[in-house]
N, C-alpha and C positions, 0 to 999 in steps of 0.2 A: 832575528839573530841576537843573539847576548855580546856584548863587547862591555869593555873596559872593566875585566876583569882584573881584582884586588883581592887580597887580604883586610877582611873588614875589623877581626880580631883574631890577636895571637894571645891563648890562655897560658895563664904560667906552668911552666913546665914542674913533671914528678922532683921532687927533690929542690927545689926551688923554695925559698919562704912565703911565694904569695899564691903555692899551690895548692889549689882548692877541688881538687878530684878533675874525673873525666869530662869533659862533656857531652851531655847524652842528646837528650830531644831539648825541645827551644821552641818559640814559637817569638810572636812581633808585636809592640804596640801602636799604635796610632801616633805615635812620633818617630816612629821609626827605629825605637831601641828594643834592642833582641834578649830577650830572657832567656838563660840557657841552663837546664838541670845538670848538677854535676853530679855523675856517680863515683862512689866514695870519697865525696865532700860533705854529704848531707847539707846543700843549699843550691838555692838558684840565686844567678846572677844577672844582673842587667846592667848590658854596654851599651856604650854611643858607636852603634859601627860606622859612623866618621872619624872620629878619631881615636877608635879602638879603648878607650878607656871605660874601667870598669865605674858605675853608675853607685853601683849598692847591690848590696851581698845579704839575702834574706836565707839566713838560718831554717832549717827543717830540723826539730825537737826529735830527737832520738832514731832518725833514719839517713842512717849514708848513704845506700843504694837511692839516690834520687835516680827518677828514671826519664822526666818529662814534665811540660806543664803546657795550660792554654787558657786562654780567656774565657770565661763564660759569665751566667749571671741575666738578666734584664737591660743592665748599662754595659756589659760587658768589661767588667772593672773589678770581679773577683778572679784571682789565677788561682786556677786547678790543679794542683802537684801529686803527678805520682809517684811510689817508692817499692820498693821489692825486698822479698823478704828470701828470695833463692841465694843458696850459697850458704848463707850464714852462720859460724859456727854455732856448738850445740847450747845450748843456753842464751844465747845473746836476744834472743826474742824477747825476754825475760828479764835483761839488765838494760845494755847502755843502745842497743836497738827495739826496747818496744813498741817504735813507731813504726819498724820494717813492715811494710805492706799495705799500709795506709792510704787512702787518697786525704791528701790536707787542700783545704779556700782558704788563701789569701788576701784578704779585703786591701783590695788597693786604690777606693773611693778616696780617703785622704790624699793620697797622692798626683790625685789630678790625671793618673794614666789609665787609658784602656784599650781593651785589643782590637781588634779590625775585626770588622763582619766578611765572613766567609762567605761563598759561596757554592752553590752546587753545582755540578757537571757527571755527566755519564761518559763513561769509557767508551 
């Protein structure tokens, strides 16, 4: 049974100054802080969900629809961003979105963090 449910983070809200888009998919690193893709922020974030505070804010070059991101790699220490290019007006692929639709790696070896190994299971 799940208990002692919380609020691990509250994102800033639309209209807010430290409003940085949706947040979409996410995934967790081996210290326990959650990376979260923001769509129509072009970045993902990483919090302490103990004490809900934002970590650091890694920039995605010329794509807002962030869509998602996860560990991969050998050490499991590069994050995998993906971004979407649906929607987008007509030109913008071209200007200040020619990242829309990308997958970007993240080297995050410097940083000392990596994601947790998965596991498999059948439905």
């Amino acid at each position: 049974m799940i208990s002692n449910r919380r609020c691990a983070i509250k994102c800033p809200e639309e209209g807010s100054p430290d409003f940085h888009g949706f947040p979409d998919g996410c995934t967790i690193a081996d210290d326990d802080s959650i990376f979260i893709a923001f769509w129509a922020g072009g970045c993902v974030a990483r919090y302490n969900p103990t004490t809900g505070a934002l970590m650091r804010k890694y920039k995605v070059p010329f794509a807002s629809q962030v869509t998602s991101c996860a560990f991969g790699g050998p050490n499991l220490d590069q994050l995998y961003i993906t971004t979407a290019s649906a929607g987008l007006p007509a030109g913008a692929i071209d200007g200040d979105e020619r990242n829309a639709g990308h997958l970007f790696v993240l080297d995050l070896s410097g940083e000392g963090v990596r994601g947790v190994e998965s596991f498999s299971y059948k439905l």
